[in-house]
C-alpha positions as CSV (number, residue, x, y, z in Angstrom):
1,X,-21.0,3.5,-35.5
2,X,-24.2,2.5,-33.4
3,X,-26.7,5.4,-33.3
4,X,-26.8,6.9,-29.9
5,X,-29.8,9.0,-28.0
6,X,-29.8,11.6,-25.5
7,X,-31.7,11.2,-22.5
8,X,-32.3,13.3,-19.3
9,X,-31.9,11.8,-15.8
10,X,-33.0,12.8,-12.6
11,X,-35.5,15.3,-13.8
12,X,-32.9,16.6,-16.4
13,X,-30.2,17.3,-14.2
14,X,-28.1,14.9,-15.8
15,X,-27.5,14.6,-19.5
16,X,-26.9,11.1,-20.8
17,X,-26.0,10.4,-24.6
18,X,-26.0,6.3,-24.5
19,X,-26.2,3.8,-27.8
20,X,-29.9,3.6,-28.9
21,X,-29.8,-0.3,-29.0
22,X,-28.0,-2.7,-26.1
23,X,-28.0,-1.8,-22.8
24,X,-29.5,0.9,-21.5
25,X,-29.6,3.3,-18.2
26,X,-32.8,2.9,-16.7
27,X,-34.4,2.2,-13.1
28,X,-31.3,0.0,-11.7
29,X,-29.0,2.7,-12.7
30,X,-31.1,4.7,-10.8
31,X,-31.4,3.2,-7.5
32,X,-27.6,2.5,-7.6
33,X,-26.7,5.6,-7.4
34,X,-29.4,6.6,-5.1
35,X,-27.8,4.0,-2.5
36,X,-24.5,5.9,-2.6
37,X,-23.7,7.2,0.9
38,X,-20.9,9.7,-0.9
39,X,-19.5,12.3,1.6
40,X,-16.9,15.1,0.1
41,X,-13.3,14.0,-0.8
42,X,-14.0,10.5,-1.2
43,X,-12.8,8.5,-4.2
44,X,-15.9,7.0,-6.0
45,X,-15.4,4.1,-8.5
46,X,-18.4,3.4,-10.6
47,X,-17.5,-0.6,-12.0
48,X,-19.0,-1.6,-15.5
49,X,-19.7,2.2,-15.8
50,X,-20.8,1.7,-19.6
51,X,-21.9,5.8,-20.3
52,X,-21.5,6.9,-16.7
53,X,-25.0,7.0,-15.6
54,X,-24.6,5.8,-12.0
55,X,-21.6,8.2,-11.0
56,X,-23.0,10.7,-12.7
57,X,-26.2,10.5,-10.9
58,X,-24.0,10.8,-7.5
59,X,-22.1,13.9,-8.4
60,X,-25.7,15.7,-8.8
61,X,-25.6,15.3,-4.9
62,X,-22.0,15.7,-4.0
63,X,-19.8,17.5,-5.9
64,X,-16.9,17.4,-3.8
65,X,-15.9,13.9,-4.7
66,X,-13.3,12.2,-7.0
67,X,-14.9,9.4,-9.7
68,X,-13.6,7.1,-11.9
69,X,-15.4,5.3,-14.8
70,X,-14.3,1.8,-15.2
71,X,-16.0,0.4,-18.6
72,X,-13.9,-2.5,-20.7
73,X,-15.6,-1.2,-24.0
74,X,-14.1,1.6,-25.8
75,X,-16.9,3.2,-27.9
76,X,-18.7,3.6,-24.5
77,X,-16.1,4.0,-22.5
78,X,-15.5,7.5,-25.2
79,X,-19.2,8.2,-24.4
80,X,-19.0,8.0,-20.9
81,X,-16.0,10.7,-21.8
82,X,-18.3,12.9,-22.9
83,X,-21.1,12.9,-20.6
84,X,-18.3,13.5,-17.8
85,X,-17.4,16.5,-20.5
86,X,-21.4,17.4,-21.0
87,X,-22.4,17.9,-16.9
88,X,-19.4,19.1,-15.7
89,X,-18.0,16.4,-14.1
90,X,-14.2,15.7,-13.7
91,X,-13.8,12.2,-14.0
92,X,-11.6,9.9,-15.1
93,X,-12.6,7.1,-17.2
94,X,-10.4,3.8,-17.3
95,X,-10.7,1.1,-20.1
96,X,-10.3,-1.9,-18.5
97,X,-11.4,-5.4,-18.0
98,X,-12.3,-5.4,-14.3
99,X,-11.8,-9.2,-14.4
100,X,-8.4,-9.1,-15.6
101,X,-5.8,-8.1,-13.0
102,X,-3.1,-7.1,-15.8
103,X,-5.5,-5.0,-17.4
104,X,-6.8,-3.5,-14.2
105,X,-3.0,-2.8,-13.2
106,X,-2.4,-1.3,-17.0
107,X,-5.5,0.7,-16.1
108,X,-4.0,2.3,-13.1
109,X,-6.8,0.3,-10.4
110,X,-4.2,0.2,-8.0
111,X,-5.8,-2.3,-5.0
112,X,-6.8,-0.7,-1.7
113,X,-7.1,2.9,-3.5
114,X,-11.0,3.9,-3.2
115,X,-13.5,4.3,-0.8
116,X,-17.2,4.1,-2.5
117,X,-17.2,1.3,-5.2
118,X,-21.1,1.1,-7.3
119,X,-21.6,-1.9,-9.3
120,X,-24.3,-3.3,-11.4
121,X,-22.8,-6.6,-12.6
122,X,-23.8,-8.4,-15.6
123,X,-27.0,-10.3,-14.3
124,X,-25.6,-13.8,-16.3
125,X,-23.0,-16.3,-16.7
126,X,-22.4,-18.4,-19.7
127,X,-24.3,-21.0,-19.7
128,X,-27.2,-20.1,-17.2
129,X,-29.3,-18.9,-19.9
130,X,-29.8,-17.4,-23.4
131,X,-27.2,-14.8,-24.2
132,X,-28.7,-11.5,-26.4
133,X,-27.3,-11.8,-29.8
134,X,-26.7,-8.1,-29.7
135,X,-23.2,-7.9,-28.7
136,X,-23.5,-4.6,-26.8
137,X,-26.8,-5.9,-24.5
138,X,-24.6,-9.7,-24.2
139,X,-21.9,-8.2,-23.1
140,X,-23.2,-6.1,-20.4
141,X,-25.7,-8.7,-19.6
142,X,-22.8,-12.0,-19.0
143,X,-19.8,-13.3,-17.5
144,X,-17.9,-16.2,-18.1
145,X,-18.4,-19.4,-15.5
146,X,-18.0,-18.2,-12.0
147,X,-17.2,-14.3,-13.5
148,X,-19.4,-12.9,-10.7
149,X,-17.0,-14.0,-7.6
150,X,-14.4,-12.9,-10.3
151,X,-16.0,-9.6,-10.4
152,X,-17.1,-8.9,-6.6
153,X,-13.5,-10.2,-5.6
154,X,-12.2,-7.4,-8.0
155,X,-14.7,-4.7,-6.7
156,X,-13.8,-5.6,-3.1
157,X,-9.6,-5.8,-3.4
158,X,-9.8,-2.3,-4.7
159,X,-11.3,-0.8,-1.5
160,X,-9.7,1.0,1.0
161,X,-10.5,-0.9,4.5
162,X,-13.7,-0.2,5.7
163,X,-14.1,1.4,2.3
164,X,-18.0,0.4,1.2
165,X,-19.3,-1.7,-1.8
166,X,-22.4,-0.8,-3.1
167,X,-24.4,-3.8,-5.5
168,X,-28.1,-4.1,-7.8
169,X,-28.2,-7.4,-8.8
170,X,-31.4,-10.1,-9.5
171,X,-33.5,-11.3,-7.0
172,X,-32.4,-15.0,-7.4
173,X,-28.8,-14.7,-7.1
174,X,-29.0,-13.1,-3.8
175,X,-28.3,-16.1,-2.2
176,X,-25.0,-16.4,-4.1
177,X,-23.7,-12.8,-3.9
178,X,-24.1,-12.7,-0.2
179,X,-22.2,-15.6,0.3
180,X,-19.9,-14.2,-1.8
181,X,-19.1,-10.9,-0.6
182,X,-19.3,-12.0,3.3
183,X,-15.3,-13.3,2.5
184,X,-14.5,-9.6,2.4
185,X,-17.6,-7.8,3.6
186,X,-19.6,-7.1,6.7
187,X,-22.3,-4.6,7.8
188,X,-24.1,-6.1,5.1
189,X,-27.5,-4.0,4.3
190,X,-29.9,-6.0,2.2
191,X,-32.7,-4.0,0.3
192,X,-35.1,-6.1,-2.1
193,X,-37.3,-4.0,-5.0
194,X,-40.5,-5.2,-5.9
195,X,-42.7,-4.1,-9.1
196,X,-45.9,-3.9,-6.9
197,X,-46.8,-4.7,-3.6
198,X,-48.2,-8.2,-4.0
199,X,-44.9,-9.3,-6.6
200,X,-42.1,-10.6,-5.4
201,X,-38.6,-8.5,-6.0
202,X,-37.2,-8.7,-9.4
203,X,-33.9,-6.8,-8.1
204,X,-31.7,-6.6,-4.4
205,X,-29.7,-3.3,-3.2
206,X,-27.1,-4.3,-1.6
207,X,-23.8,-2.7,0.4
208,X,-20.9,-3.8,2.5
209,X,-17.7,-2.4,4.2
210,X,-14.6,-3.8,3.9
211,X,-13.3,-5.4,7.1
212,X,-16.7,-5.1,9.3
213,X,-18.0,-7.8,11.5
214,X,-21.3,-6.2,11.8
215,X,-24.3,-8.5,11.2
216,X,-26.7,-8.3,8.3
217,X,-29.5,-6.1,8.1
218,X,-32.2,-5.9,5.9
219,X,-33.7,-3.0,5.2
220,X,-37.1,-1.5,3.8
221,X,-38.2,-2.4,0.4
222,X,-38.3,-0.7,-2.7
223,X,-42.2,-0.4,-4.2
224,X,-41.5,0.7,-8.0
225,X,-45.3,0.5,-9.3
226,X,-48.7,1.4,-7.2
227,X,-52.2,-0.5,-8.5
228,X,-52.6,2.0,-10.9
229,X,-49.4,0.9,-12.4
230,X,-47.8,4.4,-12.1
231,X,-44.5,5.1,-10.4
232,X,-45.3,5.5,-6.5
233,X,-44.3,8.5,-4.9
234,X,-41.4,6.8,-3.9
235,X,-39.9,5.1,-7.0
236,X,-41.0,9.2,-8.4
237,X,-39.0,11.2,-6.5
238,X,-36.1,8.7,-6.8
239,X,-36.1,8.9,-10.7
240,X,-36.3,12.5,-9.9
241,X,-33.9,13.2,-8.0
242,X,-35.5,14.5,-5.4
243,X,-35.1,11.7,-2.4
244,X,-31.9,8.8,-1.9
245,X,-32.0,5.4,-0.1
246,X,-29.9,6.2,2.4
């Protein structure tokens, strides 16, 4: 079994045990779930869930809601069990393949059924570039040809209308997920997050609701790293805890 670590989030509220090598919780996980505009009694699907970090980053600030883990790996899918288990959270976690309707249906992802969906989908697709040859970081990191459309399509048929989809993703594909999720989307907010002030974004927050024929909006950005090289205040009380993006 892969050695595993355990890691405080958001100034130690939130107790994470994750593998030690692969992919990791970290910054994206972070601003996910700190773009989550969660309100009590609503059902909260965090998609590609691996350990849990990003849903259980949102229960810190709203208890009152219902979350489900969706993770297709089983060894995390039993730690993202546990952390549920470790901070008190009620969850449910559902092995699944989110690409794979059977499995989804097996799964109990009924379409239509949840309100808040968080994703951070694997950045690649086969073929685009070199693949890890960890298995764990590969896995989380690529998709099959075209598996992001797959994915977002997936993400998007299991909300409720004008339930909202909430996306990190890389800076250069943000030409192809907005084109993707306007076929199901609108009231698009756009966020990009830079490493510094004078470097373009590395990463794009970005959120939808099903149904909407709002226009886009873009939003402020996100300024992880002042000239010093230090978190800014900002990107601090975000990994913190301590302020949200919404």
């Amino acid at each position: 079994m892969a050695e595993i670590t355990e890691d405080l989030l958001l100034g130690g509220r939130v107790h994470l045990v994750q593998p030690e090598k692969g992919h990791r919780a970290g910054t994206d996980a972070v601003l996910l779930a700190a773009s989550a505009p969660v309100r009590p009694g609503d059902v909260v699907m965090d998609v590609g869930a691996a350990t849990g970090a990003v849903g259980l980053m949102i229960a810190t600030r709203e208890k009152g809601a219902r979350f489900t883990f969706v993770e297709r790996d089983p060894h995390l899918a039993e730690l993202c069990r546990r952390n549920c288990r470790n901070n008190g959270v009620p969850g449910e976690v559902a092995v699944a393949d989110v690409l794979d309707k059977a499995s989804r249906r097996a799964a109990g992802l009924n379409p239509e059924s949840v309100d808040l969906v968080l994703t951070n989908p694997p950045f690649l697709e086969e073929g685009q570039a070199r693949i890890s040859p960890d298995r764990g970081r590969a896995a989380a990191h690529a998709l099959p040809a075209g598996g992001l459309e797959a994915w977002l399509k997936a993400c998007s048929g299991l909300l409720r209308p004008k339930g909202q989809l909430v996306l990190i993703h890389r800076a250069d594909r943000v030409a192809e997920c907005l084109q993707i999720v306007e076929k199901w989307l609108g009231g698009l907010e756009l966020r990009f997050v830079h490493p510094s002030t004078d470097r373009p974004a590395i990463r794009f927050l970005l959120s939808g609701i099903k149904g909407s024929r709002a226009p886009l909006s873009i939003l402020p950005p996100v300024i992880l790293n002042g000239p010093d090289g230090r978190f800014t205040p900002q990107a601090e009380a975000l990994h913190r805890g301590e302020a949200t993006l919404l």
